[in-house]
C-alpha positions in Angstrom: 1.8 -3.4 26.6 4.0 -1.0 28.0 7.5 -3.0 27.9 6.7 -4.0 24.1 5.9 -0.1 23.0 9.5 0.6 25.0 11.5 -2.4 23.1 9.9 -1.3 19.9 11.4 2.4 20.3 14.1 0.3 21.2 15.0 -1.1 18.2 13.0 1.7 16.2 16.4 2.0 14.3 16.6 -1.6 13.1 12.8 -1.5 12.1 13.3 1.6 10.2 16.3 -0.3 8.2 15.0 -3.2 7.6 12.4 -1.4 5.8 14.7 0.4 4.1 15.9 -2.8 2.9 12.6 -4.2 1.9 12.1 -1.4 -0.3 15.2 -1.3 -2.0 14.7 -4.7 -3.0 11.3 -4.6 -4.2 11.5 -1.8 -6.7 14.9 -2.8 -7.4 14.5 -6.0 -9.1 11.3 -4.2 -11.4 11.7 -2.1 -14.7 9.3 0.5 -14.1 10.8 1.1 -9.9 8.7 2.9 -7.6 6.7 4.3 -10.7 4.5 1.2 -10.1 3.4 1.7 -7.0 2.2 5.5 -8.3 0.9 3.8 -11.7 -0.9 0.6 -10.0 -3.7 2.9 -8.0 -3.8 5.3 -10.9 -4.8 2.3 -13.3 -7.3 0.9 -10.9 -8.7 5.0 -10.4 -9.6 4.8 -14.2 -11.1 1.2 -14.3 -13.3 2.0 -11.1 -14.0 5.6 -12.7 -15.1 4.2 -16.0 -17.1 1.4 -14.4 -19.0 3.0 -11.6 -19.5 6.4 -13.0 -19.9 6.0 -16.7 -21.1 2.6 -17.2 -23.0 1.8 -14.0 -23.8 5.9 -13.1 -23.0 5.6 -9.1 -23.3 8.7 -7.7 -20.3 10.5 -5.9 -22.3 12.8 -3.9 -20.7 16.3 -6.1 -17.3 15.3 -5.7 -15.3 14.3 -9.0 -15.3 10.8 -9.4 -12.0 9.9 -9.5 -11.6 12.2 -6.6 -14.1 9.6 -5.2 -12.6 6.0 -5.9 -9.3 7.3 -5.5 -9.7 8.7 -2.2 -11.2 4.8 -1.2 -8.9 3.1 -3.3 -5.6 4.7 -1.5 -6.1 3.2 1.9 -7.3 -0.2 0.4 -4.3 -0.3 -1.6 -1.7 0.4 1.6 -4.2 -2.0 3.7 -3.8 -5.3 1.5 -0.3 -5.1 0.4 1.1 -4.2 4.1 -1.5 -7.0 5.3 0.2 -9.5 2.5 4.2 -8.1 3.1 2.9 -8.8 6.9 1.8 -12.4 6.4 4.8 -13.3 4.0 7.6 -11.5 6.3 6.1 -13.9 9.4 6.8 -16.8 7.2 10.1 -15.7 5.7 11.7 -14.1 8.5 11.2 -17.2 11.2 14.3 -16.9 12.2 14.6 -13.4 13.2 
C-alpha cells in the first residue's frame, strides 16, 4: 500500500497531465465546451424539481428544493461519469 501511494506521487505530474489532456479533448470536440458539464446537472435539477416537488409533492425537509436534488444530484453526477471515464480508460489505455 505504501510503495503504490509513493509511485503515485511519483508520477503525480504525468497523472495530472494526462488529465489535462482528457479534458481538453472532451470539451474540445463539443459546441457548447465545458458549458455542458454546468448545463447537464442544471437540466436534470429542474426535471427532478418539477417531478418530485410539484408533481409528486416529496418533501425536502425546509430546504429549497432544488437546493435539495441538486445537492444529491452533484456527487451522483461526478460518481457515474468518473466510474464510466474509469472503465473506458482501462480498456483504451491497455497499453499504458
Amino acid at each position: 500500500m505504501l510503495n503504490s501511494i509513493r509511485e503515485l506521487f511519483r508520477y503525480r505530474e504525468l497523472l495530472y497531465f494526462l488529465t489535462l489532456r482528457e479534458i481538453k479533448v472532451r470539451y474540445k470536440q463539443t459546441i457548447m465546451g465545458i458549458l455542458w458539464a454546468v448545463l447537464q446537472p442544471l437540466v436534470l435539477m429542474g426535471v427532478f424539481t418539477v417531478i418530485f416537488s410539484i408533481i409528486v409533492k416529496v418533501p425536502s425537509e425546509g430546504i429549497p428544493y432544488p437546493v435539495f436534488s441538486y445537492s444529491a444530484l452533484l456527487p451522483w453526477v461526478f460518481f457515474s461519469t468518473s466510474l464510466t471515464s474509469g472503465s473506458m480508460s482501462l480498456v483504451q489505455e491497455t497499453a499504458l
